[in-house]
C-alpha positions as a Markdown table, in Angstrom:
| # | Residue | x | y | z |
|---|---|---|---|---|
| 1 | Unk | 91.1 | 68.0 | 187.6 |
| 2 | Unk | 88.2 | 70.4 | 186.5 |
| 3 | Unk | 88.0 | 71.1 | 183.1 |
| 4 | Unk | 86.5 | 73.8 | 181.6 |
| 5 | Unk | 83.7 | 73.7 | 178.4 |
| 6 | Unk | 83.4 | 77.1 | 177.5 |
| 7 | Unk | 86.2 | 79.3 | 177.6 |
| 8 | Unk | 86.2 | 83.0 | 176.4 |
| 9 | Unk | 89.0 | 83.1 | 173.7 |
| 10 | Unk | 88.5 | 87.0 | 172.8 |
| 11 | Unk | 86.5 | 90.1 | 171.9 |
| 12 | Unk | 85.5 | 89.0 | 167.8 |
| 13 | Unk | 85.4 | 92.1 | 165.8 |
| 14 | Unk | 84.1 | 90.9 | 162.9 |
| 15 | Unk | 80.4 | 92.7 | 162.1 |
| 16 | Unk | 78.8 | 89.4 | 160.9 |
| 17 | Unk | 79.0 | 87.4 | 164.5 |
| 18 | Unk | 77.9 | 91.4 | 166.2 |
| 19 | Unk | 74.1 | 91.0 | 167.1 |
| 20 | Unk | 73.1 | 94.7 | 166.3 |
| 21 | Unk | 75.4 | 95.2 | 164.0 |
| 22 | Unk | 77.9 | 96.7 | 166.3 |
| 23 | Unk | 81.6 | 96.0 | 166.2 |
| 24 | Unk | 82.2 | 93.2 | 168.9 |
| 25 | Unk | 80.9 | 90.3 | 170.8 |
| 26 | Unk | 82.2 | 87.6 | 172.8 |
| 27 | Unk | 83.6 | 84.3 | 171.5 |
| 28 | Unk | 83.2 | 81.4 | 173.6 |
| 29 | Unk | 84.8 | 78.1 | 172.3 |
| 30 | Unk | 83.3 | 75.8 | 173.5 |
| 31 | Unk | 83.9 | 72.3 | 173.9 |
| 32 | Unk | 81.3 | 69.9 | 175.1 |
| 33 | Unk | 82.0 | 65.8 | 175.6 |
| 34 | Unk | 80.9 | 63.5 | 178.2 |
| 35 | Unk | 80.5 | 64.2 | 181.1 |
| 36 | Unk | 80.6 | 67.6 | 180.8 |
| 37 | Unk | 77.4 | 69.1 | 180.6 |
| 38 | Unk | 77.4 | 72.8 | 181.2 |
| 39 | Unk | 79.5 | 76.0 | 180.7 |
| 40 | Unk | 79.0 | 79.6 | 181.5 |
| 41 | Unk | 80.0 | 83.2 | 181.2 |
| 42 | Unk | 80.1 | 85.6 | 184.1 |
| 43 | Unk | 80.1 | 89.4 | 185.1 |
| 44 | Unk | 80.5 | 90.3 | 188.8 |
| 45 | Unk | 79.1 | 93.4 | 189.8 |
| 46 | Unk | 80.6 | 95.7 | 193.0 |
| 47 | Unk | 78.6 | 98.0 | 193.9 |
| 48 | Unk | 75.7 | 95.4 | 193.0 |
| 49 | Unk | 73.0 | 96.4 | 190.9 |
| 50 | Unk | 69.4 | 96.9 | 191.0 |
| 51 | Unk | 67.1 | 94.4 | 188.8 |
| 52 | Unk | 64.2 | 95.2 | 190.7 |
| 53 | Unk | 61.4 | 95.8 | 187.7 |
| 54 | Unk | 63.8 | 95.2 | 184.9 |
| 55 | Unk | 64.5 | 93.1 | 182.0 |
| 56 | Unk | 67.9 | 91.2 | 181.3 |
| 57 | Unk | 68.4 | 90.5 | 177.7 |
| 58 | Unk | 71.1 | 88.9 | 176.1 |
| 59 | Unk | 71.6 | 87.6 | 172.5 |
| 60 | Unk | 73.6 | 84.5 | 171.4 |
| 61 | Unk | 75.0 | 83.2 | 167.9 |
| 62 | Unk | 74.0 | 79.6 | 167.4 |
| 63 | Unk | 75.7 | 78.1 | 164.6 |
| 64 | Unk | 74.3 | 75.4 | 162.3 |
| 65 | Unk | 76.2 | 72.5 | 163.4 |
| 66 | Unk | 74.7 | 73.4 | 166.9 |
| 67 | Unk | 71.4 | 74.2 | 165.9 |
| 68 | Unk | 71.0 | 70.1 | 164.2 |
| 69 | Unk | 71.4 | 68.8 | 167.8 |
| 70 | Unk | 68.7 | 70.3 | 169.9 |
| 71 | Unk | 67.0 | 70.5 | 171.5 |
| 72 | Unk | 69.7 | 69.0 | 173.8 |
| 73 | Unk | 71.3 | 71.9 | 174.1 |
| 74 | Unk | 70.0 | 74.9 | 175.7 |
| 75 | Unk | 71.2 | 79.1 | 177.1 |
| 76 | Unk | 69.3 | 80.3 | 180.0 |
| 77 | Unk | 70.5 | 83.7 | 182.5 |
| 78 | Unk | 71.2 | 83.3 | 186.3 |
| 79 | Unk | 71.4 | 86.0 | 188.8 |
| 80 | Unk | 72.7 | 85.8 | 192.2 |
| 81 | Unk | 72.2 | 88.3 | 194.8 |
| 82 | Unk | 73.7 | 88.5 | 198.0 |
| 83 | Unk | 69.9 | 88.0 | 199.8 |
| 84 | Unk | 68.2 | 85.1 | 197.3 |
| 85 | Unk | 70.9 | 83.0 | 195.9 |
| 86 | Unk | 71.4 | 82.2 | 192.5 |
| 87 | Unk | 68.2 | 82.0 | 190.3 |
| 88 | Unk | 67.7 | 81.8 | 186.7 |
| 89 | Unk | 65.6 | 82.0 | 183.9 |
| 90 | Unk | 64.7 | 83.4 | 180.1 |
| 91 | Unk | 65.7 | 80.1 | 178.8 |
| 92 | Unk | 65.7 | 78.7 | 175.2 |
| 93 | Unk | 66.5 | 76.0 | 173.1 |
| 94 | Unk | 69.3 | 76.2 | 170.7 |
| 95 | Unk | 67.9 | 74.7 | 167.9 |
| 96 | Unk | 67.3 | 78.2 | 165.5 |
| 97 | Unk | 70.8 | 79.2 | 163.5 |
| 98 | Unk | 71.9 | 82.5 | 163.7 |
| 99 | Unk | 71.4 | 85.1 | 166.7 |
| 100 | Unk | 69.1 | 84.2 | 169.3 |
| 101 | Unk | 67.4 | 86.4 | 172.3 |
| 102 | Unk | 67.4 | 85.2 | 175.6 |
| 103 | Unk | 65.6 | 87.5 | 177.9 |
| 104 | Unk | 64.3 | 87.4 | 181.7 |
| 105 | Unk | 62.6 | 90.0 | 184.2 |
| 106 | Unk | 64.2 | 88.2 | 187.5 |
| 107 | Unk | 61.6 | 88.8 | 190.6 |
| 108 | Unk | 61.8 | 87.9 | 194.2 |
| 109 | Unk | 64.2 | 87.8 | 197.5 |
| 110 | Unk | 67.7 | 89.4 | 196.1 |
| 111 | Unk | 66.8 | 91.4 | 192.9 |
| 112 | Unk | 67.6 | 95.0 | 194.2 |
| 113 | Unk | 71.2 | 93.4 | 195.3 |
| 114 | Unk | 72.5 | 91.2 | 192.3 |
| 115 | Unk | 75.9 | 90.8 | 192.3 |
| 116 | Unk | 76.5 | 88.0 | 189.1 |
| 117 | Unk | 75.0 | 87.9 | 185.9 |
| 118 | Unk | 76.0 | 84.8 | 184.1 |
| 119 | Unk | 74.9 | 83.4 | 180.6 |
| 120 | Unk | 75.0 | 79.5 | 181.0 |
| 121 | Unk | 75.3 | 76.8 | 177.7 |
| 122 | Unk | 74.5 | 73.4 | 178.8 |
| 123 | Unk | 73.0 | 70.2 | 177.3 |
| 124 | Unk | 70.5 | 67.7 | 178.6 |
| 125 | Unk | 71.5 | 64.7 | 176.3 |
| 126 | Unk | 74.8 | 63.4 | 175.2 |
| 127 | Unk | 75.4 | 65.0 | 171.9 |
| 128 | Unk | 79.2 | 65.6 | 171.6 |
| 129 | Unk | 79.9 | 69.3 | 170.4 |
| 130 | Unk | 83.1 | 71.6 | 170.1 |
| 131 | Unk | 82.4 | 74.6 | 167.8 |
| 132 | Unk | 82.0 | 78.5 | 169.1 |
| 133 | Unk | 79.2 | 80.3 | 170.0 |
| 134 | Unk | 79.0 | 84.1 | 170.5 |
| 135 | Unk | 77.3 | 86.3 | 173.1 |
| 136 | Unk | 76.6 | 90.0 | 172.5 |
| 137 | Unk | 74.3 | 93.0 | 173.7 |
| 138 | Unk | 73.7 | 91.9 | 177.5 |
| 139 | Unk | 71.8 | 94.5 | 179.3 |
| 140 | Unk | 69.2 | 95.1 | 181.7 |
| 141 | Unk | 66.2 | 97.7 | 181.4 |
């Protein structure tokens, strides 16, 4: 049985977990044990979009309890496009509390025809963690 490690419990509302100060973000509980290693948040897109020349950017809430174990754990963006694959990159360590800015200007086979962007969590040692994480302003320019 596959089990999940980050699961999108709702839309938060409160101001203080909003990156720019706007009025929502998403919450991810996450929950993060041996074996599991990874969890992610998607967005399909139809019609797919162009990336061609642009930069992704998405911001994510790490909170201090998370922050004290990295660098084992780490946020990075994929893409996948319906020519290249799936491809990733802008990644960072989460080892700064508070909001953090992943960004990535994707090139190569498949950028004018992405159909996914997904914001992956994962960790590269076996620190045990269950706590939530947010993940606000994604956008590409």
């Amino acid at each position: 049985r596959r089990q999940r490690q980050m699961c999108i419990r709702d839309s938060n509302t409160d101001p203080e977990y909003s990156a720019l100060g706007t009025t929502g973000s998403a919450q991810a509980n996450c929950n993060f044990y041996s074996p599991m290693n990874l969890g992610y948040m998607s967005r399909d897109y139809s019609p797919t979009i162009n990336l061609d020349g642009k930069t992704i950017k998405a911001y994510i809430y790490v909170p201090s309890s998370l922050a004290v174990l990295s660098p084992s754990y780490y946020a990075h963006i994929q893409i996948h496009s319906l020519a290249g694959g799936y491809t990733f990159g802008g990644a960072i360590d989460l080892d700064t509390e508070g909001w953090n800015l992943m960004q990535w200007a994707p090139a190569g086979i498949g950028v004018n025809e992405v159909d996914r962007v997904t914001i992956v969590v994962g960790r590269t040692a076996p620190n045990d963690w269950s706590g939530v994480v947010y993940i606000d302003e994604i956008s590409y320019e």
